[in-house]
N, C-alpha and C positions, 0 to 999 in steps of 0.2 A: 513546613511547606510540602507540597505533594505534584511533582510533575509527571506531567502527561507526555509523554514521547508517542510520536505518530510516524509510522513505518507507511512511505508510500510505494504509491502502485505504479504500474506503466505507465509512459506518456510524457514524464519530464527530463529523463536522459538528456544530458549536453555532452559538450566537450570538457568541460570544466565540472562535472560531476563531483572528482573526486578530489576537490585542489583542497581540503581539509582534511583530508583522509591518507592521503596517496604516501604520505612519510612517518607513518605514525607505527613506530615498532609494532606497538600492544593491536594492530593490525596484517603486520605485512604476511602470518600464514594466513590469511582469510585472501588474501590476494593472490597468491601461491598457488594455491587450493582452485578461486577461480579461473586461472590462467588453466590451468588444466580442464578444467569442465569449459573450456573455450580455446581447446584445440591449439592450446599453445601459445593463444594472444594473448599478451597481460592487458585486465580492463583498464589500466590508466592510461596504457598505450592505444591501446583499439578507440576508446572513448575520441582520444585528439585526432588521428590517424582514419580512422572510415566515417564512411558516409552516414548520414544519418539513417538512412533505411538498412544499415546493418545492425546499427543498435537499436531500432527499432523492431528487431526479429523477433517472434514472441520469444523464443527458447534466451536467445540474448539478452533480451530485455528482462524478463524474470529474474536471469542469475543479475546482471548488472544493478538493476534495483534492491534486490535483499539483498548483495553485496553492499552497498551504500549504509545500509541502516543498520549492518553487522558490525561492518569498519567503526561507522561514527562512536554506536555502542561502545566498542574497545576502547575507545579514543577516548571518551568520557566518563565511561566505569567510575574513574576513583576520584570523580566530581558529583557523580550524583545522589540526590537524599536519600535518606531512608526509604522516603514512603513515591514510588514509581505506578505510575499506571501507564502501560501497552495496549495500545490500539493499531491496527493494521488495516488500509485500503485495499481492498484487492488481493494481490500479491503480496501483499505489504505486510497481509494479516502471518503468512505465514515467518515471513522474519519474526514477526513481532514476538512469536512462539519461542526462537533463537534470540531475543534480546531479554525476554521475561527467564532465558536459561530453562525453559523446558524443553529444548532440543539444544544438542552439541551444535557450535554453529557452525563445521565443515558440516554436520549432517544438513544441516536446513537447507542449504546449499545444492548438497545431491540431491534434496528432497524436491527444491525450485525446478532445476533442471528437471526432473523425471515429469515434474506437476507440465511445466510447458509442454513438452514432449507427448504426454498423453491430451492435455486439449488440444495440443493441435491435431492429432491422429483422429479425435473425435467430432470437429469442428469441419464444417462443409464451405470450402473453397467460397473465395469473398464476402464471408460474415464479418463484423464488428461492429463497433462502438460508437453509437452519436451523443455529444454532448446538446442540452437543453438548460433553457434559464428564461424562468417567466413566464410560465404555463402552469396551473395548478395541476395536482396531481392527477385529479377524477378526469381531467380535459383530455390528457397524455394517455390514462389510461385506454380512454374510447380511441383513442387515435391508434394504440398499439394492437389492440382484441380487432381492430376494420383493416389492419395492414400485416398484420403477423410478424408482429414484433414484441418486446417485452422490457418492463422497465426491469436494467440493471444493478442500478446504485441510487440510492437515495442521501440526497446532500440535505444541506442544508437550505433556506429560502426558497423553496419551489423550482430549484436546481438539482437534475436527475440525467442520467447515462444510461441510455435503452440500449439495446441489443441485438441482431437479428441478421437476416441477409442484405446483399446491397440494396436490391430490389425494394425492400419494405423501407428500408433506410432512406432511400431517395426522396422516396415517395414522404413519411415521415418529416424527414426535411423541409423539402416543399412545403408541407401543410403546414410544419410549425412556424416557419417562417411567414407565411401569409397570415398569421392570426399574430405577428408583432413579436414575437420571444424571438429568444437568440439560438443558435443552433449551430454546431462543431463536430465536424469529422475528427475522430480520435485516430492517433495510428496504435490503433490495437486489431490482431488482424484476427480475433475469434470472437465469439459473440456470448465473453464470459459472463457468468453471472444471470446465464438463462436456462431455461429448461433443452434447450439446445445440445447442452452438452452434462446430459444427466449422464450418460453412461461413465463418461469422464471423472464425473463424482464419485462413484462407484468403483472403479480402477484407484484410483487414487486414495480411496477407504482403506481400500484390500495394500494399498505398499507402505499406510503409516501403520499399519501391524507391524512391520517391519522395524518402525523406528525404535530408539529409546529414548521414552519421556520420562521425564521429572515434574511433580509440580513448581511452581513457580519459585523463581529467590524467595525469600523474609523480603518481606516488606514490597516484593511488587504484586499488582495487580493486573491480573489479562484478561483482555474483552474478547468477546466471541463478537465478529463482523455483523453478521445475522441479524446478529438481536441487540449486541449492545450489553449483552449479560455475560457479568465476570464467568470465568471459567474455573470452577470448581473441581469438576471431576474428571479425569484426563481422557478419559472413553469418553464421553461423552462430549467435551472439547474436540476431540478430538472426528468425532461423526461431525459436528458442527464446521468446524474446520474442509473436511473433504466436501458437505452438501454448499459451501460458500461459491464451488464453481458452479452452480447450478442452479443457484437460489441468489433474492433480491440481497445486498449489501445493504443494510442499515446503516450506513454512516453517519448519517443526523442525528439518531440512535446511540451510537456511539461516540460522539462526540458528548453528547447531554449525559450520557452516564459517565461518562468523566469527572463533569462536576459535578454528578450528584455523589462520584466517590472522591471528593473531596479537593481535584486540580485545584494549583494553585497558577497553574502558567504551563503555558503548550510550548513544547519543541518539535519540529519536525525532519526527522534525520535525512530526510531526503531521499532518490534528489529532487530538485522543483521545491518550490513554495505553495504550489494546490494548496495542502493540506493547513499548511500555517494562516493561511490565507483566509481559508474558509471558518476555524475557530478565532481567527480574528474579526470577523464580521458576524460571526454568531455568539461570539459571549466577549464584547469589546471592551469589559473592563478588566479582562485575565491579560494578562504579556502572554505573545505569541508570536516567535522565532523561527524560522529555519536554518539548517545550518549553513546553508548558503549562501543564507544573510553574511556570514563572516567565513574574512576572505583563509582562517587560519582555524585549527580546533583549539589555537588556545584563546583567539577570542570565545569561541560556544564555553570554555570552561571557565572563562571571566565572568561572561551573562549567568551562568550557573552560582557562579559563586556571588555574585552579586546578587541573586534572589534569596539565596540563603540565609542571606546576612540582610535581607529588606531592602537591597540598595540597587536600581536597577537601573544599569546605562543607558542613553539613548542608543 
């Protein structure tokens, strides 16, 4: 068998985030490490403990999410197959780099933090995120080039996240909503994944020189968000990687190149169920979990081991 593990993006932060994660030894320096890059909060505490528009801070939110999909990783390491494939939403893509172990994962970590930190310095007060569902794409697009906005992310089912200032977003809104789709303010407070924040791209090129990469484990595979195309050459992944703040997410894309590299069942490390959600609805006869579905990680290594062996729990 061949699972797909999906590293998500902003937006699903709870309080209860890490309640699979939060005691798990082969975790606790990735928490450590966190707590530092957040000025001394530990994220299990801050998670219960503040307000929702704390974790909602771009800089926040960044580390607290590839936090989650680091943790999980540790946590399930010596459950998982042979054969892995890595996909990343968003932010998400970038753990997903520290769960394929081509980045040390305290690095990925500094790497989240600096990535937040330079969108926001590039991003122009009151930009972000609308969610859409039920609008084809050719429709959205003319609604985006007449309002000066841009589509973000590409989902799956005619479900997509545009991008831009309040003003065009409003307006956006408005008009999606009158023509019958559905339509959601995201709490993302930049306008990633658009040409908005090229220079951001750009900065963010220039500090993974910086990193040390490795190609991937034996036996995983990693997808580039973009396109959906596994990641071969680590320059190159890695341009692909930095142009993701500033260019359309394929996720539809990546989702489908999953099975065509061979998934046998989706997990998604969380936090939030988005992700599991959405390859649940678009390839409904693969198993598809999040870890949040279970209240423990050793349920997620029961579900594991149960697929391994053909036998899968409700």
């Amino acid at each position: 068998m061949s699972l797909a593990l999906l590293c998500s993006g902003q937006g699903g932060q709870h309080s209860r985030m890490f309640a699979a994660t939060a005691n798990v030894p082969e975790a606790e320096f990735l928490f450590a490490h966190a707590t530092c890059l957040l000025q001394g909060h530990d994220p299990r505490e801050l998670v219960c403990a503040a307000p929702p528009a704390v974790f909602h801070d771009n800089r926040t939110a960044q580390v607290l999410c590839t936090l989650q999909a680091l943790a999980a990783a540790a946590a399930l390491q010596s459950v998982l197959p042979q054969q892995v494939i890595v996909a990343g939403y968003s932010v998400g893509e970038v753990a997903a780099w520290g769960v394929a172990g081509c980045l040390r994962m305290t690095d990925t970590l500094d790497l989240v933090a600096h990535r937040a930190q330079i969108m926001s310095h590039a991003a122009t007060p009151g930009d972000g995120l609308l969610f859409v569902r039920g609008l084809d794409r050719e429709a959205l697009e003319r609604l985006c080039v007449t309002n000066d906005a841009e589509i973000a992310i590409v989902e799956p089912a005619d479900a997509f996240v545009i991008g831009g200032g309040r003003a065009a977003l409003e307006v956006v809104a408005r008009e999606v909503h009158g023509m019958g789709a559905r339509v959601m303010q995201l709490p993302v407070e930049v306008a990633a994944h658009t040409s908005r924040l090229a220079n951001a791209s750009l900065e963010f090129r220039q500090l993974l020189e910086t990193a040390s990469v490795s190609p991937p484990r034996a036996g995983v595979r990693l997808l580039s968000g973009i396109d959906g195309a596994s990641v071969i050459r680590m320059e190159a992944g890695l341009d692909k990687l930095a142009a993701q703040i500033s260019h359309t997410v394929q996720w539809a894309a990546s989702l489908r190149a999953c099975v065509e590299a061979g998934a046998t069942a989706f997990l998604e490390l969380g936090p939030g169920c988005a992700l599991g959600h959405m390859a649940a609805r678009a390839y409904p006869a693969l198993p598809a979990r999040c870890l949040d579905d279970f209240r423990t990680q050793q349920g997620a290594r029961e579900w594991i081991a149960a697929l391994t062996s053909r036998r899968l729990p409700d």
